[in-house]
N, C-alpha and C positions, 0 to 999 in steps of 0.2 A: 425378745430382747432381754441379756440379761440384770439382774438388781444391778442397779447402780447403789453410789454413795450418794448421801443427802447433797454432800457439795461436789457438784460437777467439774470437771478440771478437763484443761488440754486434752492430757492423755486418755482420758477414759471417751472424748468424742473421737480421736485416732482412731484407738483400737475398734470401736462402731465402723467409723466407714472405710477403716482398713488403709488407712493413708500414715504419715509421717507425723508429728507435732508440729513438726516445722510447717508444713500445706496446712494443719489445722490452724495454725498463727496465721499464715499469711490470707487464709478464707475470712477469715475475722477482722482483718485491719483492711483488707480492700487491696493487698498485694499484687503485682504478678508474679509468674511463674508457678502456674497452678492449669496444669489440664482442666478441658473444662468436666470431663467425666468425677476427677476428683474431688471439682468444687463444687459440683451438682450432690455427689454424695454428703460430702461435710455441711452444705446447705442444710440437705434432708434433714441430716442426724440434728443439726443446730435447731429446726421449726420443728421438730419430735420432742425435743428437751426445752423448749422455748427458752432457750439458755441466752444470758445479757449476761456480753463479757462485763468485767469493771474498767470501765474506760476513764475512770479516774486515776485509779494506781497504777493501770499502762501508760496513762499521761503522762505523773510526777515520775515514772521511772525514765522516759523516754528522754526526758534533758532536750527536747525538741524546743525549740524557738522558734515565736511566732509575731512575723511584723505586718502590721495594718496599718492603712495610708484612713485619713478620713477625712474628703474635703466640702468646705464647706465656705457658704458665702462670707466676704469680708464684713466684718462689724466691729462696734466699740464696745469696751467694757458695762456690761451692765446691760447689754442688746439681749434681744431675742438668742442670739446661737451663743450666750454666754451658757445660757443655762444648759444646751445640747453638749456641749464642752465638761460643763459638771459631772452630766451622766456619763460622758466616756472615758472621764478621769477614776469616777466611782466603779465602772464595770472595771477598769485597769488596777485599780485597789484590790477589787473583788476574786481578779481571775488573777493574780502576782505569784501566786504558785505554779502555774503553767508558764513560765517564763511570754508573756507576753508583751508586747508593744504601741503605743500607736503615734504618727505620726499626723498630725497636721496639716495640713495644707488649704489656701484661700483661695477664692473665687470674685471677682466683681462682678454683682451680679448683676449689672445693667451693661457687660461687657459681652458676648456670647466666648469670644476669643480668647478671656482671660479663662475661661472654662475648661477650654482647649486645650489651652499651655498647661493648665496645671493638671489636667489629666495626663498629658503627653511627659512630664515628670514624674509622675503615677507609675507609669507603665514602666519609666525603664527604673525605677526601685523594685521592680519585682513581689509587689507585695503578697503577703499568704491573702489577705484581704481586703477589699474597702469597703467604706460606708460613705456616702454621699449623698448631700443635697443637690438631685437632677435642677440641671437649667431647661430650656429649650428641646423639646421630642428629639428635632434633627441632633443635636449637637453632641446630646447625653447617648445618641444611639453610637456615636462613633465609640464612646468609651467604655459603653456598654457592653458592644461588641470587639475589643480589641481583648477586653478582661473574659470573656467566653472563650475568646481563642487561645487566650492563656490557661484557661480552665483556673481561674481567680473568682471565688466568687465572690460577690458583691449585694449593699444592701442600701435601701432606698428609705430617707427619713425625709419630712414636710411634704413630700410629694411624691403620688404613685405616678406612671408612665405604665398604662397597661401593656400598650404594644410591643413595651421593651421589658417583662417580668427579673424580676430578681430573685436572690435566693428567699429574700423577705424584705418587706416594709411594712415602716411603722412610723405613724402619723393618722392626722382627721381624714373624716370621709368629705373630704373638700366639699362639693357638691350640696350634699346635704348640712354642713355646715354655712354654708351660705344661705340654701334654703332655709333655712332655722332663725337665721339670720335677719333675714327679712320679713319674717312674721313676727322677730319681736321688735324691731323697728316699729311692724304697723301698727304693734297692740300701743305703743307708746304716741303714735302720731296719729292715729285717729279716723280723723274724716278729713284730713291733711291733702293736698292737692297737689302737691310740691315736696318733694325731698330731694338729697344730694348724697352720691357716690364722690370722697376722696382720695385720691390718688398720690402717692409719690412715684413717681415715671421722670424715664429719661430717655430723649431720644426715640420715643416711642415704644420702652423696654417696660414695664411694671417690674421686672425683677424677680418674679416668683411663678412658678405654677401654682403652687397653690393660688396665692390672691386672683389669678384669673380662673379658677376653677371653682372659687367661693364664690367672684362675680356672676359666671353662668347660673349657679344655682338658683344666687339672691335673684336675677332678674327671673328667673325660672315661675318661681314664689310669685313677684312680682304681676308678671304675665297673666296669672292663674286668677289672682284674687283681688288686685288692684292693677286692673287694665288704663282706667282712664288717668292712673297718678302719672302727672310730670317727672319724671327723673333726671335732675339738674346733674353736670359732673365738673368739677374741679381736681385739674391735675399739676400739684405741685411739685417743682423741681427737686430729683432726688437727689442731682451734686450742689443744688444751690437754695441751703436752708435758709441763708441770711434774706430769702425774697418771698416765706413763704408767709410773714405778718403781713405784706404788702397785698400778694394776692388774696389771703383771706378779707384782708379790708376791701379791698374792691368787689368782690362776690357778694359781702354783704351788703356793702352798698348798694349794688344791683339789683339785689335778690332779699328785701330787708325783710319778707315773712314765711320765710324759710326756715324752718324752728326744727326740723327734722335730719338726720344723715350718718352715715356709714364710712370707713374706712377698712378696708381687708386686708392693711399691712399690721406690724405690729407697735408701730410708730402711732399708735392714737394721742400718743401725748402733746401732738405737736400742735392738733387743732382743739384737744383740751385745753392747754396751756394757754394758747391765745384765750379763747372763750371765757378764760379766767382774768386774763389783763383786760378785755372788756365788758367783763361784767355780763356776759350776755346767756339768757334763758335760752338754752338747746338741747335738743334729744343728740345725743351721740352716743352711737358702737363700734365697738373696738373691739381688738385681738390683743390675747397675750397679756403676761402678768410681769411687765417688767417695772421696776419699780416707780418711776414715773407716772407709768396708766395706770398703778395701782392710787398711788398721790391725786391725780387728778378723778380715780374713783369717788375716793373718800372725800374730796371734794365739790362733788354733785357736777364735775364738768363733763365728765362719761357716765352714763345712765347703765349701760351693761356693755362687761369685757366678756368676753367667748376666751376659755383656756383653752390647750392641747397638751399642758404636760411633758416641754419638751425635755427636759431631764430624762426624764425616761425614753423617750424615742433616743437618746443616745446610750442610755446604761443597757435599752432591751437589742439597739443593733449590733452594741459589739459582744454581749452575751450571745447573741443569733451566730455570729463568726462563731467563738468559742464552743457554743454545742455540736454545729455545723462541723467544723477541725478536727477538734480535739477529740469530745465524745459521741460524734457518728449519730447524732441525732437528727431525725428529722423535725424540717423548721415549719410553721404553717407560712406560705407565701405572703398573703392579705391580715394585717394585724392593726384595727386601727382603734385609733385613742378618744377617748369620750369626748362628746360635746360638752362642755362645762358653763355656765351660763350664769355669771357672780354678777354680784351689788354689792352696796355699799354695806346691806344690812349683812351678808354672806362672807365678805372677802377675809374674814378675820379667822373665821371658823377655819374659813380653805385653806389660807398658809398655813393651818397650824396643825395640819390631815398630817399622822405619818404615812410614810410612802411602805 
């Protein structure tokens, strides 16, 4: 072969594998119209020179627009998917020289069929990508697989679906988050006989994969090292909050030495908050750092919150689209986010971590 220049260029891989500039461009962006004997040779010459186009300044030169759908469960201001919202408005700050987009879209997620509809408006937007919080295996597979058939790729935040793989996701390792879970329950409850799994459910829905994938684990734990504990459950209504001081007062009335219990939504405020209008000494764990379950940390009614950092699960999924698109990069599929495991003494330190 002969010297090359220190900077590699179009033409000087042409002239190697005896082809056009133009089949050398189109070898490199993933074109057609490229025999395959020709694209076999520009291959070659390309892993001999281990040459990285700059798929930066082909970006900004390309004037290409790019729109992404990202849906996600319905909530209120200041919820759990506030914060996943922050990170895809911060990756759209971030990537604003790529003429990029994304759009929105809600889910109920004790509905299967509100999931449906608004994938089924997904689709006919045509989007270059999505990012999605999966409901339900069945239901997620339908739009899983209609975006494959598009050749759309797609990406999976709060909860992985193995048998339906994405380009990537990013979130806890469920599973082991619940198992985690339940050991620090136990260190806290002792020689405790009795503890309580809470629920917000509707209709027999919990609303999340994750929260039933943290429950398998914690009972997994459970199973293992405390076979003979009672595990009480309480399932409050998730369209009907105004009834949930009512059933908590009856539980404990029932249940008055019960001093131990869990929740694996992100709504741990709800039975903090009580536990604070009554005054009452309880171990309780919880999810998520929303300002509330932070309030009700610092005020000794939640013992330990378990983080996942959802900010970033939405700033690193729509970065995944963007390297994925734009710069031709390879994504790792399984990407998951720390178990975080805050107190009262801790929670100060933590908000105050840059990212």
């Amino acid at each position: 072969m002969n010297k090359l220049p220190d900077r590699i260029r179009i033409k000087d891989i042409a002239r190697l594998a005896d082809v056009s500039v133009g089949t050398v461009d189109r070898v490199i962006h993933g074109r057609s119209g490229v025999s395959e004997s020709s694209r076999q040779r520009v291959e070659e010459i390309l892993k001999q020179l281990d040459y990285q186009p700059n798929m930066y300044a082909s970006a900004l030169a390309s004037n290409k627009k790019y729109s992404f759908y990202c849906l996600l469960p319905q909530h209120f201001k200041g919820e759990y998917w506030t914060a996943v919202e922050a990170g895809i408005n911060e990756a759209l700050a971030n990537y604003s020289d790529f003429n990029i987009s994304a759009h929105i879209s809600y889910y109920d997620p004790y509905n299967y069929h509100s999931f449906v509809d608004a994938g089924k408006t997904i689709l006919e937007a045509q989007p270059d990508g999505v990012l999605l919080a999966p409901t339900a295996p069945q239901y997620t597979k339908e739009l899983a697989n209609a975006l494959t058939e598009h050749n759309t790729p797609y990406i999976y935040i709060d909860s992985y679906i193995k048998e339906i793989p994405p380009l990537a996701f990013f979130g806890q390792h469920s599973h082991q988050s619940g198992y985690f879970a339940a050991r620090m329950l136990m260190l806290l409850a002792g020689n405790e006989k009795e503890i309580v799994i809470f629920r917000k459910i509707n209709e027999g829905i919990v609303g999340s994969n994750q929260q039933e994938n943290r429950e398998v684990g914690f009972m997994k734990y459970m199973k293992e090292h405390h076979p003979t504990c009672n595990i009480l459950e309480l399932n409050l209504h998730a369209n009907k909050p105004n009834e949930d001081n009512t059933m908590l007062d009856n539980f404990f009335h029932q249940h008055s030495t019960v001093r131990n219990g869990i929740t694996f939504n992100s709504k741990a405020y709800i039975i903090g908050e009580y536990l604070q209008s009554r005054n009452s000494s309880f171990n309780l764990v919880g999810y998520d750092l929303l300002e509330r379950n932070v309030s009700c940390l610092k005020q000794n009614s939640i013992a330990f919150l378990i983080a996942q950092q959802p900010d970033l699960q939405g700033l690193n999924g729509i970065k995944a689209l963007c390297d994925h698109l734009i710069f031709k990069k390879e994504i790792p599929c399984v990407n998951y986010m720390p178990i975080d495991l805050l107190t009262v003494e801790t929670i100060d330190f933590y908000l105050k971590l840059p990212r």
